[in-house]
LUMTI-580885 format. One record per residue: y, x, z of N, C-alpha, C, O in turn. Coordinates in pm, whole numbers, plus 50000, padded with zeros to 5 digits. Layout:
// LUMTI-580885
     n.Y     n.X     n.Z    ca.Y    ca.X    ca.Z     c.Y     c.X     c.Z     o.Y     o.X     o.Z
       Y       X       Z       Y       X       Z       Y       X       Z       Y       X       Z
...
// end
This chain:
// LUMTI-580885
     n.Y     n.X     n.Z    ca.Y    ca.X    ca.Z     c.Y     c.X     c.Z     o.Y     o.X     o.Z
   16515   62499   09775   16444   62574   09673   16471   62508   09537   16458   62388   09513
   16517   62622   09437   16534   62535   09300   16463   62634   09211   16466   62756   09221
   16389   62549   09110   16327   62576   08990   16306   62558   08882   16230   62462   08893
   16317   62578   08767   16345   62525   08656   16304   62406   08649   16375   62323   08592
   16202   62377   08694   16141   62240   08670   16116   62166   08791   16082   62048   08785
   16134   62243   08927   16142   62197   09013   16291   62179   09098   16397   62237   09074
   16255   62057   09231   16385   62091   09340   16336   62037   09475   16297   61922   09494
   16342   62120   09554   16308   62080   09699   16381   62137   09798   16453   62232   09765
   16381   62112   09883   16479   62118   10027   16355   62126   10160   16377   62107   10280
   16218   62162   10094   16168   62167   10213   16039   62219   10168   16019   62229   10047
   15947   62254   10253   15786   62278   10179   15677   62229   10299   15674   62233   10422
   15614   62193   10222   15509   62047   10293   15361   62155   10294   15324   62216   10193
   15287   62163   10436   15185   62211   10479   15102   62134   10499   15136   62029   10553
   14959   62155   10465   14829   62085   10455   14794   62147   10548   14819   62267   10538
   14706   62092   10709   14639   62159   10804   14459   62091   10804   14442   61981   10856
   14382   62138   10765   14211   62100   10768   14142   62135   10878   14157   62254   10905
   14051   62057   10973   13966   62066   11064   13836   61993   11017   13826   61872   10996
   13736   62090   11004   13668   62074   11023   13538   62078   11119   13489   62183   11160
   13495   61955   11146   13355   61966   11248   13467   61946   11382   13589   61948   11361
   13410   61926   11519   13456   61919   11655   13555   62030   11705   13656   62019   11775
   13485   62164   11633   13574   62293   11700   13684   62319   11623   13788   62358   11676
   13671   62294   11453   13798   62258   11412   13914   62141   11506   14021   62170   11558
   13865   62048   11502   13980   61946   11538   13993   61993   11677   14112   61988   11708
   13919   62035   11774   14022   62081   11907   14058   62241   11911   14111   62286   12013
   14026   62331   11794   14141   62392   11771   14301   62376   11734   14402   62426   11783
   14277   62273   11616   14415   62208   11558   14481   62128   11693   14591   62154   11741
   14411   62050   11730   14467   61974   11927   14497   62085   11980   14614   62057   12009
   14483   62195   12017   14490   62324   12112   14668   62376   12076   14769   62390   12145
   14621   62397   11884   14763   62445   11881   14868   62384   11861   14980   62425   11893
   14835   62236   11783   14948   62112   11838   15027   62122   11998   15143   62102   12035
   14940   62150   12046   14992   62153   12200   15047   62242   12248   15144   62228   12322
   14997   62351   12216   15085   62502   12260   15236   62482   12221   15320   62562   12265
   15280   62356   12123   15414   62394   12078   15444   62529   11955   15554   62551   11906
   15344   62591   11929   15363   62704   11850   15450   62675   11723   15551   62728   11679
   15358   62554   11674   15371   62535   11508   15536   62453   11561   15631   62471   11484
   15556   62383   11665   15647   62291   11625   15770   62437   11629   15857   62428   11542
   15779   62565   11721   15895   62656   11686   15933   62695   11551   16043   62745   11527
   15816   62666   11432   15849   62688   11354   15877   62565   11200   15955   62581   11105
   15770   62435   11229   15782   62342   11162   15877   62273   11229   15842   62285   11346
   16008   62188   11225   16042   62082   11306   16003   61958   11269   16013   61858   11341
   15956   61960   11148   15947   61810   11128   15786   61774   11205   15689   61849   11214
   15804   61612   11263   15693   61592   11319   15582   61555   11261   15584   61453   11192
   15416   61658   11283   15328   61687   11230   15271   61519   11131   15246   61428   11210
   15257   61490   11018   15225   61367   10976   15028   61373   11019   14968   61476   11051
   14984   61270   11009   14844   61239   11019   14831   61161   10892   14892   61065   10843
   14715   61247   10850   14613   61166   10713   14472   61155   10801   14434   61040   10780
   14427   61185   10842   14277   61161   10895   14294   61227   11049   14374   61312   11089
   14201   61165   11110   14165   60996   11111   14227   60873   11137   14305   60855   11230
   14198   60800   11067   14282   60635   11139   14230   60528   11194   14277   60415   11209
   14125   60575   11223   13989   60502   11322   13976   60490   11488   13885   60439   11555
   14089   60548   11528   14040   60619   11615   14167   60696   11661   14233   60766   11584
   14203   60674   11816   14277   60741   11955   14458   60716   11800   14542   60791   11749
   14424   60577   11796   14547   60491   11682   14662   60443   11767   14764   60430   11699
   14681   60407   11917   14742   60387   11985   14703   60449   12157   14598   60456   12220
   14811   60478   12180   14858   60546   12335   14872   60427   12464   14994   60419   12476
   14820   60349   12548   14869   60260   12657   14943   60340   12760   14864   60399   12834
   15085   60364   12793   15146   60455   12876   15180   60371   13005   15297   60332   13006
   15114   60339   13099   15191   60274   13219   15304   60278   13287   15324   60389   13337
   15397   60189   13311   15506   60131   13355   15574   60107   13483   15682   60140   13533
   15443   60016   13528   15429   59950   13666   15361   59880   13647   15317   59835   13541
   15322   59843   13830   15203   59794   13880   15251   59657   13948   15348   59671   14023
   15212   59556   13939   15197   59461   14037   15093   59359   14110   14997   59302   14058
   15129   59352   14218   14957   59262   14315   14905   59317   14306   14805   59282   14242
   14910   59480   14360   14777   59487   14383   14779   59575   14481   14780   59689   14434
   14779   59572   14661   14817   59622   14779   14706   59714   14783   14586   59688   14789
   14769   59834   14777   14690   59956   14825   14650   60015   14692   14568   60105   14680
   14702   59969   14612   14656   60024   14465   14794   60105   14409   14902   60046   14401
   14777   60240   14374   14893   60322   14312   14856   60366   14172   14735   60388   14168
   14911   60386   14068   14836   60434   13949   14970   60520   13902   15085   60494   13935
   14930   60617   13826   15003   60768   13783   14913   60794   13664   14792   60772   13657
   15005   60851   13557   14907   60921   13440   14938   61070   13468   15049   61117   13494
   14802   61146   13455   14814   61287   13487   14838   61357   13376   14806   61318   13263
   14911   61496   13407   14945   61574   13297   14841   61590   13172   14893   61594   13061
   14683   61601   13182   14589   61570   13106   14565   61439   13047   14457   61417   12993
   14674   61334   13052   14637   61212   12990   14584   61109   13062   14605   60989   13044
   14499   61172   13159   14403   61060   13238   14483   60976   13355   14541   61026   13452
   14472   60833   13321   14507   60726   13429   14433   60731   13562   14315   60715   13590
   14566   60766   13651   14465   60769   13797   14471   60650   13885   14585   60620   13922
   14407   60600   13913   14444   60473   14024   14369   60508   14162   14254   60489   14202
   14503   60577   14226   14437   60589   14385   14463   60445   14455   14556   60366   14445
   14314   60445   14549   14307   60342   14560   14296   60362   14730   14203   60424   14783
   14405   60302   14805   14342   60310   14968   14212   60287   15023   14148   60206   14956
   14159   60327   15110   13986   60280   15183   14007   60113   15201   13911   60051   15154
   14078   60056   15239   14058   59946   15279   14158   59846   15203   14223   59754   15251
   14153   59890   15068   14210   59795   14909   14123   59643   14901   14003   59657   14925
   14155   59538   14879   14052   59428   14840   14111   59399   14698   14053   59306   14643
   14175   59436   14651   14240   59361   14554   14144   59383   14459   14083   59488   14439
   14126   59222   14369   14007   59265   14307   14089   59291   14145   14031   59330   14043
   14204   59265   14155   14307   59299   14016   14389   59345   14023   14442   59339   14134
   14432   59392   13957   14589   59485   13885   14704   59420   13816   14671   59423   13697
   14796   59376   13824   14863   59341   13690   14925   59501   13662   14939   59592   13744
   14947   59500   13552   14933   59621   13465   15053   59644   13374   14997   59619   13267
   15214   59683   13331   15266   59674   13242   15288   59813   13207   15317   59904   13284
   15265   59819   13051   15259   59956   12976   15344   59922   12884   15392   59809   12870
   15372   60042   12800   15421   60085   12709   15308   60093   12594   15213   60167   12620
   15306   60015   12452   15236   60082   12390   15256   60168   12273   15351   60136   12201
   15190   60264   12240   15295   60343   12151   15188   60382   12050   15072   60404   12087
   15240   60392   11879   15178   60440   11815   15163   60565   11753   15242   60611   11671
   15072   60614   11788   15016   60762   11757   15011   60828   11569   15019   60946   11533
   15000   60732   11502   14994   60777   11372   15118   60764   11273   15140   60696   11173
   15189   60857   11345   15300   60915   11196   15263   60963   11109   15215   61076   11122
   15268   60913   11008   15358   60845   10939   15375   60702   10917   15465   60639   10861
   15256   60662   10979   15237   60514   10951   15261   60396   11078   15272   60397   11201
   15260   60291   10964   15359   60146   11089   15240   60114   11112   15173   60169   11024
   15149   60033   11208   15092   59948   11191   15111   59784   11170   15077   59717   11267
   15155   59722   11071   15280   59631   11000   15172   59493   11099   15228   59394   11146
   15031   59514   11113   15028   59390   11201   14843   59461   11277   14814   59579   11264
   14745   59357   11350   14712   59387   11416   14663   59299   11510   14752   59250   11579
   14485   59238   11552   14453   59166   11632   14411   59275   11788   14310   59342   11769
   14445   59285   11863   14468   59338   11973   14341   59281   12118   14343   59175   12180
   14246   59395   12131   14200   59345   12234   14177   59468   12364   14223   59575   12326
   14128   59475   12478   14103   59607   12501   13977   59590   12668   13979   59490   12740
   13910   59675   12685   13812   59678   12741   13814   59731   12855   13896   59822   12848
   13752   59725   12997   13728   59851   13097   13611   59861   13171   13564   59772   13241
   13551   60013   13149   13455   60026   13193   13473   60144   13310   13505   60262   13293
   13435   60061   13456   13440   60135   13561   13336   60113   13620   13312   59995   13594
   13227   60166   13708   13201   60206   13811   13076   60076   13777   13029   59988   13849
   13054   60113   13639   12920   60065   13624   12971   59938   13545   12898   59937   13446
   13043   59847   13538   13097   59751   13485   13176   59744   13392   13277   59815   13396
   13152   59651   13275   13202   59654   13159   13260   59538   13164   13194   59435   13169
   13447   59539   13163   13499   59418   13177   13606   59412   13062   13642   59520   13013
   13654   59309   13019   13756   59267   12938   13863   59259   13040   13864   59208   13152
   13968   59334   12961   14095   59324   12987   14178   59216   12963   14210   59199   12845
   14222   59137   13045   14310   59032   13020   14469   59092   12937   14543   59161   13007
   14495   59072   12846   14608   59131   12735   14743   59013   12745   14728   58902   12694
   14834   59039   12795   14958   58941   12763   15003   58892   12644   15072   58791   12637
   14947   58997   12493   14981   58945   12377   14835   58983   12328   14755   59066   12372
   14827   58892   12222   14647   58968   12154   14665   59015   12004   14574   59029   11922
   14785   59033   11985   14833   59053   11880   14943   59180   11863   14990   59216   11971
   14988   59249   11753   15049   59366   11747   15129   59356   11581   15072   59344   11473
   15269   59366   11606   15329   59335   11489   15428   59463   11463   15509   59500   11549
   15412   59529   11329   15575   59615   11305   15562   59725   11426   15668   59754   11481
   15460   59780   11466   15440   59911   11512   15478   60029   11478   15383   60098   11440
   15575   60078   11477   15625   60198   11419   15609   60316   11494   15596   60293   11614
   15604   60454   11458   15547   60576   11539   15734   60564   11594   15839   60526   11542
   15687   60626   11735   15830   60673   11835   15874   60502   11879   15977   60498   11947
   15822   60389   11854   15962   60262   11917   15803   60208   11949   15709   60177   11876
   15832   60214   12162   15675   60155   12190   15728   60030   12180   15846   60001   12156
   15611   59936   12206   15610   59833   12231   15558   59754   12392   15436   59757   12406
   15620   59700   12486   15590   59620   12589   15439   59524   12584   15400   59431   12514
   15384   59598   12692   15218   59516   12715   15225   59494   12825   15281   59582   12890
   15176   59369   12905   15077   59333   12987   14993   59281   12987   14965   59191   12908
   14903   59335   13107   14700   59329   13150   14733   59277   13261   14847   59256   13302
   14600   59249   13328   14533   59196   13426   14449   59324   13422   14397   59326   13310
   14405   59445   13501   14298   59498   13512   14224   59525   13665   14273   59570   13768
   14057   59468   13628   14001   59457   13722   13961   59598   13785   13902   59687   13724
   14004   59603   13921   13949   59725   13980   13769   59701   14055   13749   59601   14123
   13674   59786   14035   13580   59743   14096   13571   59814   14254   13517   59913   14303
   13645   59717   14296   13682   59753   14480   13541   59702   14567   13498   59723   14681
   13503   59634   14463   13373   59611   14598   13221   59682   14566   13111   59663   14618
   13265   59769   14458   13119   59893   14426   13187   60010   14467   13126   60111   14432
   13319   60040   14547   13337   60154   14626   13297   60162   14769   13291   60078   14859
   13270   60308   14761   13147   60327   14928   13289   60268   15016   13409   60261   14991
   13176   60220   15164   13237   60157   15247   13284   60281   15333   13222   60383   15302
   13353   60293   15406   13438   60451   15489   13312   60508   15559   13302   60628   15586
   13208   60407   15590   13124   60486   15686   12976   60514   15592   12866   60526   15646
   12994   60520   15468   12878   60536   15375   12884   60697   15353   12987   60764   15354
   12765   60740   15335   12773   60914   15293   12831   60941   15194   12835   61063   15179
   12890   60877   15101   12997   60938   14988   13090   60974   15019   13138   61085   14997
   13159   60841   15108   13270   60828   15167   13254   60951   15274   13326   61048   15249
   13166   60963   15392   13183   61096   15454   13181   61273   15410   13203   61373   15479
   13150   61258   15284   13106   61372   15210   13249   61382   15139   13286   61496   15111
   13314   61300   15114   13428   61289   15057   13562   61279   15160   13675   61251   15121
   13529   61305   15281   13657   61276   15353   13736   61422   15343   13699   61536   15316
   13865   61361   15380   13982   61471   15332   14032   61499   15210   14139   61551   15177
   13938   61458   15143   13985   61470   14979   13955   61341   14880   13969   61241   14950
   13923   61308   14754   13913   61199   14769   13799   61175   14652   13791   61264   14568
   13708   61059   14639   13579   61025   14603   13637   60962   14437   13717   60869   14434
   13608   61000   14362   13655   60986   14233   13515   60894   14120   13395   60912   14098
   13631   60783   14070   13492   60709   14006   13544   60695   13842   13610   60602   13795
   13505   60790   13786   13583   60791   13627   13551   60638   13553   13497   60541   13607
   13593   60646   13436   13577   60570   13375   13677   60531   13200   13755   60618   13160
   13662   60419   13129   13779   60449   13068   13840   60282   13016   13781   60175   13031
   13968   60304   12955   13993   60164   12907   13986   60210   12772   14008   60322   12726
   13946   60086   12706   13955   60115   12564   14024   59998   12450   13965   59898   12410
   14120   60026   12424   14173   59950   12271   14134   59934   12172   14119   60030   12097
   14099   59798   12131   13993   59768   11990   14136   59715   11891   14203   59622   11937
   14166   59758   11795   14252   59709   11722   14201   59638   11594   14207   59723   11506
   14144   59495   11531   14095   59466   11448   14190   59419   11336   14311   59441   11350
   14137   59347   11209   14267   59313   11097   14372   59414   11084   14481   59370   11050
   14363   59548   11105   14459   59646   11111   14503   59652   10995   14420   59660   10904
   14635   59651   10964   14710   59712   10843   14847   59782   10840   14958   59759   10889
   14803   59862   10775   14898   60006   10815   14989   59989   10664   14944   59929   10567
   15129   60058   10668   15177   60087   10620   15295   60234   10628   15383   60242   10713
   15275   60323   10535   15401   60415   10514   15588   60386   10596   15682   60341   10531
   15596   60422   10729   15728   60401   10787   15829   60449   10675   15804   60534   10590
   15972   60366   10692   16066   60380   10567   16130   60479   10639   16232   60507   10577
   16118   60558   10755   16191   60646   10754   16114   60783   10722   16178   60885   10696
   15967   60782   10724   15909   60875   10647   15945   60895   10510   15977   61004   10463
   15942   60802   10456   15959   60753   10299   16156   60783   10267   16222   60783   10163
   16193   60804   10404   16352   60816   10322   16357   60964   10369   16442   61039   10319
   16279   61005   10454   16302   61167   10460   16218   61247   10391   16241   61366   10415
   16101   61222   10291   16073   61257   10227   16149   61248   10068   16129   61316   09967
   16214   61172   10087   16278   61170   09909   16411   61258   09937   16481   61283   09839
   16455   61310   10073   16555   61353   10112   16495   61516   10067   16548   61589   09983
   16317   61559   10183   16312   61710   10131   16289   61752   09958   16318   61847   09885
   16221   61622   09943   16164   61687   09754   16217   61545   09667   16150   61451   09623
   16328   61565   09662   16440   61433   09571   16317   61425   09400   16239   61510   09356
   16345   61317   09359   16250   61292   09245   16082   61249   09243   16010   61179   09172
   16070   61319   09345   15952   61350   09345   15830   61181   09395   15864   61079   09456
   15770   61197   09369   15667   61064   09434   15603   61089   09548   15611   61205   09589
   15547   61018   09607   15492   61079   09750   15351   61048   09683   15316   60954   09613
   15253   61210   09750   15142   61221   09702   15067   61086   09746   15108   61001   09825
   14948   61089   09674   14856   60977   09677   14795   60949   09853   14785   60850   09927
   14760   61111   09866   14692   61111   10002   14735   61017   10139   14696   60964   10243
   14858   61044   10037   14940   60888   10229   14949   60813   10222   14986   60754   10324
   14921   60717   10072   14843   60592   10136   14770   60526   10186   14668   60516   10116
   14766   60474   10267   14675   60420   10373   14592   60373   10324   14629   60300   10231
   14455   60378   10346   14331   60354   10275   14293   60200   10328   14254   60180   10443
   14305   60118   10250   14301   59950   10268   14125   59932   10342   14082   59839   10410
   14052   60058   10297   13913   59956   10406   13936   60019   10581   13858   59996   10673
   14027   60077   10587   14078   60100   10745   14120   59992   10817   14232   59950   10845
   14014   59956   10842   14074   59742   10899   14050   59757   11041   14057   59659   11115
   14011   59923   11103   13919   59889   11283   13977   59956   11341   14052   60010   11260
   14004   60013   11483   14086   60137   11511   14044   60123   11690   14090   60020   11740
   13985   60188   11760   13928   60199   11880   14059   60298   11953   14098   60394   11887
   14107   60277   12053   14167   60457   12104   14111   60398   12248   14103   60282   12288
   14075   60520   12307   14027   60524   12464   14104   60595   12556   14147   60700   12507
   14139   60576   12676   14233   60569   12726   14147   60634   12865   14116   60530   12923
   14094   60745   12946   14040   60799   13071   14073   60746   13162   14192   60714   13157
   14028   60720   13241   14111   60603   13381   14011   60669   13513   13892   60639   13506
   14048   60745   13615   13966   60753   13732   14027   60676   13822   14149   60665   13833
   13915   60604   13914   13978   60534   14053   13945   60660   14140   13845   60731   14133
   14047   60673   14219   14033   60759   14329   14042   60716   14502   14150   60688   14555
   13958   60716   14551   13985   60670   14719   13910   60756   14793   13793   60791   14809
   14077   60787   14853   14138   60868   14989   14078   60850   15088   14146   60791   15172
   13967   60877   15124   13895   60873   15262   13922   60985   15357   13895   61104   15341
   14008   60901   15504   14074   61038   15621   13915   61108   15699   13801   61072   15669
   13944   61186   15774   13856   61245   15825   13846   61175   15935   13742   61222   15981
   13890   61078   16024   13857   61023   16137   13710   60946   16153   13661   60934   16265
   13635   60890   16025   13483   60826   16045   13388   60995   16010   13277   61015   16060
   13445   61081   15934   13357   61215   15948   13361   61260   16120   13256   61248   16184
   13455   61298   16172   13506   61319   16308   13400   61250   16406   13315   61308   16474
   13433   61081   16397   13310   61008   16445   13198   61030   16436   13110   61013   16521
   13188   61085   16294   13006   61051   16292   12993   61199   16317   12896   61247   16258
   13054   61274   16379   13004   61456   16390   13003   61436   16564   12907   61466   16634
   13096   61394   16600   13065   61337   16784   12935   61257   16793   12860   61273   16889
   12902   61157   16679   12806   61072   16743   12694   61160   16726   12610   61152   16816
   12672   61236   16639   12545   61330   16587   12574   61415   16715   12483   61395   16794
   12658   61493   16759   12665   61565   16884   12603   61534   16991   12529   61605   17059
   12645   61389   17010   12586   61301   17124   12446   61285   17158   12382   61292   17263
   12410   61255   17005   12308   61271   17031   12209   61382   17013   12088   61362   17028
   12246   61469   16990   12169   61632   16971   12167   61616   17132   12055   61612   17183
   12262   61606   17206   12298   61666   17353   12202   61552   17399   12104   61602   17454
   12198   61412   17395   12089   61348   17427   11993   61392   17421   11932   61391   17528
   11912   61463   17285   11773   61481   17311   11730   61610   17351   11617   61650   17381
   11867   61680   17345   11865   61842   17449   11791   61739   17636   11687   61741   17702
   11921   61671   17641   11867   61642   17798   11726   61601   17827   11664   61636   17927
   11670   61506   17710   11548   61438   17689   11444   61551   17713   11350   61534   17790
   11465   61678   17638   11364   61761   17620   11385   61857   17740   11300   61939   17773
   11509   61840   17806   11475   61935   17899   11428   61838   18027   11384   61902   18122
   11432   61719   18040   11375   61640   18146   11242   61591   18125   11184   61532   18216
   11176   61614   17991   11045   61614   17971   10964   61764   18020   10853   61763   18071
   11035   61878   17995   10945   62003   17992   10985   62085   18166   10946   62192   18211
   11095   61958   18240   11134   62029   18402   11003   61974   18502   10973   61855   18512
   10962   62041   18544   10865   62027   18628   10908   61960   18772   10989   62007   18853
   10840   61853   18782   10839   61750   18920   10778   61778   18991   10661   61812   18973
   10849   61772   19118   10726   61805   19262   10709   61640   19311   10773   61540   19280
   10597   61661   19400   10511   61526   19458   10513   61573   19605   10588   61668   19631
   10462   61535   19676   10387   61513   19769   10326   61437   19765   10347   61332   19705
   10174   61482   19864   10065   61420   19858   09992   61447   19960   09964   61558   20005
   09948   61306   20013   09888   61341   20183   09759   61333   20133   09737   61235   20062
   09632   61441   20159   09486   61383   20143   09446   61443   20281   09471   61556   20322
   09373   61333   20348   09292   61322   20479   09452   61405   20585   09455   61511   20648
   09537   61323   20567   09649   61342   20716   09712   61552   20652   09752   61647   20718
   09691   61535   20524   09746   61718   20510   09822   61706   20439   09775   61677   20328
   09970   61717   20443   10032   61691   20309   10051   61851   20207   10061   61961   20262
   10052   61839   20110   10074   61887   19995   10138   61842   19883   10133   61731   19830
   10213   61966   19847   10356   61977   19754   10272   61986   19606   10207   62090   19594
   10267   61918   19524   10256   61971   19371   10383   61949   19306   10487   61891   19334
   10326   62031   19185   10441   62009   19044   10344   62011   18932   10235   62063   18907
   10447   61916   18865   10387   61912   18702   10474   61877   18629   10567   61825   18691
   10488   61883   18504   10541   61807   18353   10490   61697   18366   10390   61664   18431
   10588   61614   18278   10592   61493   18223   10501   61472   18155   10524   61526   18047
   10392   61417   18155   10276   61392   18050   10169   61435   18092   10072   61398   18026
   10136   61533   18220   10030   61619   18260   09962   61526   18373   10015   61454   18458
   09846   61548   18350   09748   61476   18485   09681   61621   18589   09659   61722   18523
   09663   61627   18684   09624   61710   18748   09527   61632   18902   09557   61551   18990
   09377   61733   18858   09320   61718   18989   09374   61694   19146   09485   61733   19183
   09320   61655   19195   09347   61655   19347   09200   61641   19425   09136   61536   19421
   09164   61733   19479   09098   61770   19561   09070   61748   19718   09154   61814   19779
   09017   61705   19774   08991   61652   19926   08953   61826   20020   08948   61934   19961
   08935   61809   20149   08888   61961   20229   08762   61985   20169   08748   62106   20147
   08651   61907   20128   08559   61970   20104   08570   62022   19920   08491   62105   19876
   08633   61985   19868   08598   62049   19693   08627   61961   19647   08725   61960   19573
   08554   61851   19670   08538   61702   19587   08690   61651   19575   08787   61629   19648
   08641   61641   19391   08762   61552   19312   08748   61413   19376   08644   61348   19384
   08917   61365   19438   08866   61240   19483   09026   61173   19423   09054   61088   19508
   09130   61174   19327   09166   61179   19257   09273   61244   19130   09263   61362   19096
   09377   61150   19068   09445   61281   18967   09581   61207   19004   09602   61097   19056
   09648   61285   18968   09802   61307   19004   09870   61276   18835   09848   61368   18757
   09929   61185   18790   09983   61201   18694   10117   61154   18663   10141   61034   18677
   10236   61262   18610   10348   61238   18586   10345   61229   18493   10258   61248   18408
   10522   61172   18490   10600   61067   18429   10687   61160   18399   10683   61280   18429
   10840   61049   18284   10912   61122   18300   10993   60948   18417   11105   60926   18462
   10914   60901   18420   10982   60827   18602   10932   60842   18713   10985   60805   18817
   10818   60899   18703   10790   60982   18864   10675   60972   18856   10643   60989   18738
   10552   60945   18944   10399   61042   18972   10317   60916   19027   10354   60831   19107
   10188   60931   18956   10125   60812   18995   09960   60857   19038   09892   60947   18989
   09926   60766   19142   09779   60806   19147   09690   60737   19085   09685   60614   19091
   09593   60825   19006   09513   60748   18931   09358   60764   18954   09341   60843   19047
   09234   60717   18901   09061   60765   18957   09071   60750   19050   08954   60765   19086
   09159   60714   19192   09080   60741   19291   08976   60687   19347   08936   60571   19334
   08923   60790   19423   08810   60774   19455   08725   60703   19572   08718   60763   19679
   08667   60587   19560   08673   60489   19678   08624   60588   19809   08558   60691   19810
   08681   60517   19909   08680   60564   20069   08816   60740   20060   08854   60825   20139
   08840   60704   19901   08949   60856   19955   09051   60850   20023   09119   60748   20009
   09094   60947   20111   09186   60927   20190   09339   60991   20084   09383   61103   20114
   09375   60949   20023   09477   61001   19974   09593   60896   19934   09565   60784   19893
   09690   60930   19946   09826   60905   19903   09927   60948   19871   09945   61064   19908
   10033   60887   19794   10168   60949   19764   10255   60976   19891   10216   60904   19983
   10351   61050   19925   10444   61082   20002   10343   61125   20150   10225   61161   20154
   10425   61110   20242   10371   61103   20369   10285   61029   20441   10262   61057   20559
// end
């Protein structure tokens, strides 16, 4: 584009969000790819610089048996974790990468946090420091991160059975504290800008605002453990077992027992339930005692002195 008083080779777009539904509209269509079919150059950031300032992208994992970790298409760090994991750490190597183009972060005290499964732990960091950060060239990290393997349900706990076949998910997140932060304008921003609008100064707005000294980014992390269906299986036989136990229980309490019973040389057949007492009667009328079952068999009880009665024959 040329103008009497002007010359440019390019034209520079201002995008504003305001409030929450602004900024994950502007996130929505960043992502669709829309704007980039038509802008190519990559979108610069003026606000915010407080905040989601660096990316931790994982690498690989080491020591830590039964522990797998994957970042999901949504961003979030997954660490499936086998049922029977002890490892109480991770070593951890990432990629770290900086999120705010246009700017370097030229240096940087480095710490970072994890909160899982109720516990708030410090991350052991291989460097605690961050130098000459430039957007697109990550930089090499290693952690130590603690998994909390011994606040996951045990296989035979109701989470764990409620969760079998699929798997019991314990969110959480890591988080990057970046302190002494100081940012500076990348020289290849600064040489492709004098490239689209030659002469020109670069507006005020992109310099980095010197009380920006803090910068948090949080990082989603779920542990996930795979519980098989073989202790559900178990515990649906043992509940069977015992349903069918107290089926038998209740039907050997409510089946009626026969006796015999000799009074004065006559024998006689009764029946009763488990729990029931019943008269017994001599030739003339007279109660002379009671018959009472069990669920282990039949006993005579009251009787009545000089009665002639007994069990069996």
């Amino acid at each position: 584009m040329q103008g009497k008083h002007y010359h440019a080779n390019g034209l520079m777009v201002y995008a504003f969000a305001i409030g929450a539904g602004g900024k994950a509209g502007i996130e929505r269509l960043l992502a669709s790819g829309a704007i980039a079919k038509v802008i190519t150059e990559p979108p610069a950031r003026l606000k915010p610089l407080d905040r989601d300032t660096v990316r931790l992208v994982p690498r690989k994992v080491e020591n830590a048996p039964g522990v797998r970790f994957a970042l999901a298409p949504n961003g979030v760090l997954r660490a499936d974790v086998a049922p029977g994991a002890t490892a109480p750490s991770a070593k951890v190597s990432w990629n770290l990468e900086n999120t705010m183009y246009p700017y370097t972060i030229t240096s940087a005290a480095l710490s970072a946090r994890s909160k899982l499964g109720g516990e708030d732990r410090g991350v052991s960091l291989g460097s605690q420091h961050v130098n000459a950060l430039a957007p697109g060239k990550p930089q090499p990290l290693s952690s130590t991160l603690q998994l909390p393997t011994a606040n996951l349900p045990g296989k035979w706990s109701l989470a764990a059975l409620k969760s079998a076949g699929s798997a019991y998910v314990l969110p959480g997140t890591i988080e990057v504290h970046l302190l002494e932060q100081k940012l500076a304008l990348s020289q290849g921003f600064r040489a492709r800008m004098a490239e689209l609008f030659p002469g020109d100064p670069l507006p005020e707005i992109f310099t980095p605002p010197a009380r920006i000294q803090a910068s948090t980014a949080t990082l989603p992390i779920e542990v996930r453990v795979h519980y098989g269906s073989g202790p559900l299986l178990a515990a649906g036989a043992g509940l069977l077992a015992l349903l069918a136990l107290g089926a038998a229980g209740a039907w050997a309490w409510m089946r009626p027992r026969q006796a015999l019973v000799t009074v004065e040389d006559e024998l006689r057949t009764m029946r009763g339930r488990a729990g029931t007492v019943q008269p017994i009667y001599d030739n003339a009328g007279r109660e002379v005692a009671r018959l009472k079952t069990t669920l282990f068999g039949h006993q005579l009880t009251d009787l009545r002195e000089g009665a002639q009665v007994r069990l069996g024959r």
